[in-house]
DSSP file (Angstrom, degrees, kcal/mol; ACC not computed):
  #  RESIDUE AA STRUCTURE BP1 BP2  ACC     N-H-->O    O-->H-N    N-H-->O    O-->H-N    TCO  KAPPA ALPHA  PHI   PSI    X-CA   Y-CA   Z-CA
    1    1 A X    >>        0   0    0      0, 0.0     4,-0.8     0, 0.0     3,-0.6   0.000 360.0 360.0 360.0 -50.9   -2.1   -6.5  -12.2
    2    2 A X  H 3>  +     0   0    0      1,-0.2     4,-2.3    56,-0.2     5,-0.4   0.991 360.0  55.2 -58.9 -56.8   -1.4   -4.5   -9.0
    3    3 A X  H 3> S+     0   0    0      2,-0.2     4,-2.6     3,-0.1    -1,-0.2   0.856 109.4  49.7 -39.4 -39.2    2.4   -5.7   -8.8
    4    4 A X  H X4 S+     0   0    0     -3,-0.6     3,-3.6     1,-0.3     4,-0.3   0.732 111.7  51.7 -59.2-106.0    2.8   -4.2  -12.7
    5    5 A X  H 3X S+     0   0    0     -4,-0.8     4,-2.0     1,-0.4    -1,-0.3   0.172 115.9  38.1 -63.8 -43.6    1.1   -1.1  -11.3
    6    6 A X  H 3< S+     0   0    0     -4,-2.3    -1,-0.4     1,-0.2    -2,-0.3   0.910 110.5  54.3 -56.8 -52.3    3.6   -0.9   -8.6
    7    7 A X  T << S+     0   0    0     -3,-3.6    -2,-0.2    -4,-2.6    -1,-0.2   0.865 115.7  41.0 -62.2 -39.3    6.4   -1.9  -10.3
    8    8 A X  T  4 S+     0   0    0     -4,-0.3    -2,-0.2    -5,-0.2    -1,-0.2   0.959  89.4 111.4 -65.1 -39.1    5.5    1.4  -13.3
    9    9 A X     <  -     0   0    0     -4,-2.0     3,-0.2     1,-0.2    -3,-0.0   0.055  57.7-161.7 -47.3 135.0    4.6    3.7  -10.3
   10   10 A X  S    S+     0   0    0      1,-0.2     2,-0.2     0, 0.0    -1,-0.2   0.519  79.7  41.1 -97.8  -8.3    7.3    6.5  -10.1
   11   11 A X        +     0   0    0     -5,-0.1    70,-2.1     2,-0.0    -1,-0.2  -0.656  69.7 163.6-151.7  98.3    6.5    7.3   -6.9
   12   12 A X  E     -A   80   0A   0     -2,-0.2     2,-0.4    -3,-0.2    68,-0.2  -0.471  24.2-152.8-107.2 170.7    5.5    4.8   -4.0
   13   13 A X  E     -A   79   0A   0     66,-1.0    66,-1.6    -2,-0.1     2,-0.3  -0.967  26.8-152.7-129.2 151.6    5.3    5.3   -0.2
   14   14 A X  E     +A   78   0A   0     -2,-0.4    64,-0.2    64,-0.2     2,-0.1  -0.912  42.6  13.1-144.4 127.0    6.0    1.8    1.3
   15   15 A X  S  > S-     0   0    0     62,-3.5     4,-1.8    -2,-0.3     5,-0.2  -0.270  83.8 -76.4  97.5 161.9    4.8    0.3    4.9
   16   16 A X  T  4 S+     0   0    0      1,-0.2     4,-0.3     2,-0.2     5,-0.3   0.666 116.4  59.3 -86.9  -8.1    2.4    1.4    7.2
   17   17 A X  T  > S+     0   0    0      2,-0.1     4,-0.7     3,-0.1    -1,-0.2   0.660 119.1  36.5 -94.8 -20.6    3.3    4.0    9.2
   18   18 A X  H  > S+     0   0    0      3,-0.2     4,-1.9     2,-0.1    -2,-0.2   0.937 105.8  60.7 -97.1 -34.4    3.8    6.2    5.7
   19   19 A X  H >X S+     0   0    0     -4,-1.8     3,-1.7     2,-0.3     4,-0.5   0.918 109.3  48.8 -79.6-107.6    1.2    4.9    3.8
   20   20 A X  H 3> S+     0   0    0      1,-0.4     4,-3.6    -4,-0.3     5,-0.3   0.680 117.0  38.8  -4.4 -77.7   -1.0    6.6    7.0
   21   21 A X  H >X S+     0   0    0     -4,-0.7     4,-1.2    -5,-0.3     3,-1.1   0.905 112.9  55.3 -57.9 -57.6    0.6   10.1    7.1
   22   22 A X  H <<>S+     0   0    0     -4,-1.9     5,-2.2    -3,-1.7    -2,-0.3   0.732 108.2  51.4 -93.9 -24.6    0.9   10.4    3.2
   23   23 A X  H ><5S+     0   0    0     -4,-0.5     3,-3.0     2,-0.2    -1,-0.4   0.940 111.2  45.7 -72.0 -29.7   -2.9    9.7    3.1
   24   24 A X  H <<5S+     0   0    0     -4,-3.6    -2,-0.2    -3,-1.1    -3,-0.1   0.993 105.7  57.2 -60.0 -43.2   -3.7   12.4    5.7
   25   25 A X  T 3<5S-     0   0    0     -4,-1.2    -1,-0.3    -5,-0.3    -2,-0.2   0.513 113.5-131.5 -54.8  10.7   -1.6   14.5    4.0
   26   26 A X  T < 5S+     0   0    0     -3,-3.0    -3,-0.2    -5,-0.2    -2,-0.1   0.889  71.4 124.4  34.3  51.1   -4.1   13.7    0.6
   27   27 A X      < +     0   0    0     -5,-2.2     2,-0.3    -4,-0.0    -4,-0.2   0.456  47.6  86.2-115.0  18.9   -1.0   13.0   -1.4
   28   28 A X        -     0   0    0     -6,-0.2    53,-0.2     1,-0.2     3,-0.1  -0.771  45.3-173.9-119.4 152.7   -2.2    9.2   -2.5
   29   29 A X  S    S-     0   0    0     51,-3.6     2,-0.5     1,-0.4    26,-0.5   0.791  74.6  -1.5-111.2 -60.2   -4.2    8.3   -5.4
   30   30 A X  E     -B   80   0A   0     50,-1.0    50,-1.7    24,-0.1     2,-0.5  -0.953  50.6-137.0-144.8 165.8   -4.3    4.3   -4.1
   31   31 A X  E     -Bc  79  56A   0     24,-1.3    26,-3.5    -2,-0.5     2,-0.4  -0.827   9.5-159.8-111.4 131.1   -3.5    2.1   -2.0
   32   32 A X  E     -Bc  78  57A   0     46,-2.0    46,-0.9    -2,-0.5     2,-0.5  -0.723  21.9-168.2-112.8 138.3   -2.2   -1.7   -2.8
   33   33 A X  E     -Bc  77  58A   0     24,-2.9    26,-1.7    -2,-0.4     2,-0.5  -0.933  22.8-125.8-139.9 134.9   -2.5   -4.1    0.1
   34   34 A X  E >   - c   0  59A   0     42,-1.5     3,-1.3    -2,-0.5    26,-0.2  -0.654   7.1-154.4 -98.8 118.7   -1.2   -7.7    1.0
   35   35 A X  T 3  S+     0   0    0     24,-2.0     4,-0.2    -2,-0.5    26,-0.2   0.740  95.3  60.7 -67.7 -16.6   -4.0   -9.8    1.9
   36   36 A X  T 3  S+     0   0    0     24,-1.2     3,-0.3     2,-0.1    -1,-0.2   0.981  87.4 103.0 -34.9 -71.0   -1.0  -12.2    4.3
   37   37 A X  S <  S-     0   0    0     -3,-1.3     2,-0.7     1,-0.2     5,-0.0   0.459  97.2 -83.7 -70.4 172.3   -0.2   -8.8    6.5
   38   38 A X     >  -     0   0    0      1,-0.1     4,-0.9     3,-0.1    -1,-0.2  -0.610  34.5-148.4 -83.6 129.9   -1.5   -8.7    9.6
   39   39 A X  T  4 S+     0   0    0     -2,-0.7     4,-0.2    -3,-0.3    -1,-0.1   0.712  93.1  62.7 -46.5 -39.9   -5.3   -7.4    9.5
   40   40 A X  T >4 S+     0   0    0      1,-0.2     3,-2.5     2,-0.2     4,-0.4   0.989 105.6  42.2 -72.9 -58.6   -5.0   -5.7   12.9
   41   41 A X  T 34 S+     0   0    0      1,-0.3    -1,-0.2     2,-0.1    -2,-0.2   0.700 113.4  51.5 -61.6 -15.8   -2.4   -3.3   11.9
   42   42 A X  T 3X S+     0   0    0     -4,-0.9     4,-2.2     1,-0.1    -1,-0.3   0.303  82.4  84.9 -90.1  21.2   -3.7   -2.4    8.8
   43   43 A X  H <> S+     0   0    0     -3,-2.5     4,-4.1    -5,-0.2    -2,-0.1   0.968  81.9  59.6 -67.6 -39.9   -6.9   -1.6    9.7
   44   44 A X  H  > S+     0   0    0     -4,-0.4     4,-3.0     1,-0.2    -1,-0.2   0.780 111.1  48.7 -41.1 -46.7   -6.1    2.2   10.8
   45   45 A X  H  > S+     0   0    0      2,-0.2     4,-2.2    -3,-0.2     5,-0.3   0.917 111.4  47.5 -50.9 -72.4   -5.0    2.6    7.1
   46   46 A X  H  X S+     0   0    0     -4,-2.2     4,-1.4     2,-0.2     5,-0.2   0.940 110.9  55.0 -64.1 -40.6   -8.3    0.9    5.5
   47   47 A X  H >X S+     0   0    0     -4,-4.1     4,-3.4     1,-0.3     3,-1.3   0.989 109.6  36.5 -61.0 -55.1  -10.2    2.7    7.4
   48   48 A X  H 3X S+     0   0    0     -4,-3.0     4,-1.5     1,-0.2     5,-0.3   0.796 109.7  64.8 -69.2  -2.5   -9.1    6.2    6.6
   49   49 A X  H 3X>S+     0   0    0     -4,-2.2     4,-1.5     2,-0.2     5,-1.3   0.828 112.7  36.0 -76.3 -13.0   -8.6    5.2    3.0
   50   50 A X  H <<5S+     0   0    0     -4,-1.4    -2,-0.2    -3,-1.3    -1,-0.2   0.901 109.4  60.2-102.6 -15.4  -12.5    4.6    3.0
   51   51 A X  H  <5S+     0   0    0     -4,-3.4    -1,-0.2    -5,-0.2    -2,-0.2   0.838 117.2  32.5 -36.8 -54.9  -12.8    7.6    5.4
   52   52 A X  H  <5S-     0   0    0     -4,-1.5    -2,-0.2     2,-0.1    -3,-0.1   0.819 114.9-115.6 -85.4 -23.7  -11.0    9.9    2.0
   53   53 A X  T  <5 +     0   0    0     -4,-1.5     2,-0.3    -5,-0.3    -3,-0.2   0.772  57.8 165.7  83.5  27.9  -12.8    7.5   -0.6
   54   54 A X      < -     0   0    0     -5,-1.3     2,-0.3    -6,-0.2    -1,-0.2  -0.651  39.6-117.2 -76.3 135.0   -9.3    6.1   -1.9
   55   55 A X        -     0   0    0    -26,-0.5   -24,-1.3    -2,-0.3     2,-0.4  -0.696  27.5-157.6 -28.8 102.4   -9.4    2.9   -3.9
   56   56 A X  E     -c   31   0A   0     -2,-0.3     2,-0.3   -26,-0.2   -24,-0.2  -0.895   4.1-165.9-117.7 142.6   -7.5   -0.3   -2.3
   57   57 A X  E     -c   32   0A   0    -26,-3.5   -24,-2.9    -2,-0.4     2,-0.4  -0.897  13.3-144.6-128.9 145.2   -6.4   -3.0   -4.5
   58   58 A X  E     -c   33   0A   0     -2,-0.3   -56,-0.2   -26,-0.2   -24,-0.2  -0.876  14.9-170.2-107.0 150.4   -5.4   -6.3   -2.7
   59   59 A X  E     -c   34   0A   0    -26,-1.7   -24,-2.0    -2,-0.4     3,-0.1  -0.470  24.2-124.2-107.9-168.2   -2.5   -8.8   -3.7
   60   60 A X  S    S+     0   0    0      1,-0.2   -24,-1.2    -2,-0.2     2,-0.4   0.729  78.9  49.2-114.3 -46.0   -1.7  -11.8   -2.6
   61   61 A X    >>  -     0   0    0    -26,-0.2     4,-1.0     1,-0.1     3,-0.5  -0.870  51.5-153.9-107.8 114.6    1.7  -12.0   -1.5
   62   62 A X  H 3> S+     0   0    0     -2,-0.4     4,-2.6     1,-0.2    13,-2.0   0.818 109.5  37.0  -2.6 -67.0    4.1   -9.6    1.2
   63   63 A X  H 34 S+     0   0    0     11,-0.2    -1,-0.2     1,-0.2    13,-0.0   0.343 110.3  58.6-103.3  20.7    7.1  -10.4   -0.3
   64   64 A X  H <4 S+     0   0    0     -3,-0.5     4,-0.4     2,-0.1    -1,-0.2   0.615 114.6  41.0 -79.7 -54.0    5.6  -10.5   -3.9
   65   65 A X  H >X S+     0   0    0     -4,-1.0     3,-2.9     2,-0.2     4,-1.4   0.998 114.1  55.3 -72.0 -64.8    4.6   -6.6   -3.1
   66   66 A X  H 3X>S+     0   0    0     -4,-2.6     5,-3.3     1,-0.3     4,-1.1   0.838 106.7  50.4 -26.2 -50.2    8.2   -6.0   -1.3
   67   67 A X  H 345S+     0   0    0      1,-0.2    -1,-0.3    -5,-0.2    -2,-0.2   0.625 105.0  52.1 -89.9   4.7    9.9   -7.2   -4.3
   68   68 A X  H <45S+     0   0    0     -3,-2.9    -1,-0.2    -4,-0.4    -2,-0.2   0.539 106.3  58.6 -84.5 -29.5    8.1   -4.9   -7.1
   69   69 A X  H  <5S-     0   0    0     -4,-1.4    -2,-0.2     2,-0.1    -3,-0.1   0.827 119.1-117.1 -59.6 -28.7    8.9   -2.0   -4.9
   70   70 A X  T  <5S+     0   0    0     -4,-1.1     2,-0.4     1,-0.3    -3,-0.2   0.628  76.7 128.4  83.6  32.6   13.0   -3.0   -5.2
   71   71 A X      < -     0   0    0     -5,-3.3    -1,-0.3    -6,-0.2    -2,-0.1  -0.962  63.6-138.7-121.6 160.9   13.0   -3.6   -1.6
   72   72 A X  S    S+     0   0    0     -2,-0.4    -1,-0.1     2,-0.1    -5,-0.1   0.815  81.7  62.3 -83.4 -24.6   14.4   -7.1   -0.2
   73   73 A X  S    S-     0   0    0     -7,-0.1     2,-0.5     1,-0.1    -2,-0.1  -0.159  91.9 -96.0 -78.7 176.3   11.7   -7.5    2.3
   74   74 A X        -     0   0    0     -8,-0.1     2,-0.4    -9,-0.1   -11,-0.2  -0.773  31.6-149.7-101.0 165.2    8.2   -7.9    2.2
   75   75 A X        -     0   0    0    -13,-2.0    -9,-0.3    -2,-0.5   -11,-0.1  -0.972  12.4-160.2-124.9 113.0    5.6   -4.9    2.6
   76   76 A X  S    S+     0   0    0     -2,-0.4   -42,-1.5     1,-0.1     2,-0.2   0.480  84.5  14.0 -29.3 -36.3    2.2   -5.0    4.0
   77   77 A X  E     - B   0  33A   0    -44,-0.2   -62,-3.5   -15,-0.1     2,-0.5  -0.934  56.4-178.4-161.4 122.4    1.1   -1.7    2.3
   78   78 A X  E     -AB  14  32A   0    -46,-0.9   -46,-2.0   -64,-0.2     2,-0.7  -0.984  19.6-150.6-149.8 114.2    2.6    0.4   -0.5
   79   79 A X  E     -AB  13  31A   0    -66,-1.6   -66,-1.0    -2,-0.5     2,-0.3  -0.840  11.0-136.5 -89.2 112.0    0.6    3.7   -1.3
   80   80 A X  E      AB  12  30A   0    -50,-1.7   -51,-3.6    -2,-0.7   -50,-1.0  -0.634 360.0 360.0 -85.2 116.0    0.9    5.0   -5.4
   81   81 A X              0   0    0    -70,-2.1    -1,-0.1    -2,-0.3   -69,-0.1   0.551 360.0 360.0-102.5 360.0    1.4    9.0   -5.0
């Protein structure tokens, strides 16, 4: 379900280091995360999303999420603006 959602989304931020600013800036509605990536580096992320009260949907797959974005790699974290 989440990949669809990614893949329709007109406007993603992708990775962690935007995903992070673009929720302090409160310009994300949710946040998609791939339960592979590594836990310690997303934690900063899960936490403020539950800090703002933001929604997080998990997937399965890195390079599942990466490729619904259009990107060749995979992505940890892809934020829906």
């Amino acid at each position: 379900m989440s990949y669809e959602k990614v893949e329709q989304a007109k406007n993603v931020v992708i990775g962690t280091k935007q995903t992070y600013r673009a929720i302090e800036m409160d310009s994300v509605s949710e946040v998609i995360i791939a339960k592979d990536a590594d836990a310690r580096v997303l934690s900063k992320v899960i936490l403020l999303c539950k800090e703002k009260g933001l929604p997080i949907h998990y997937v399965d797959s890195m390079r599942r999420l990466g490729a619904a974005c259009g990107i060749d790699v995979g992505a940890a974290v892809v934020a829906i603006k």
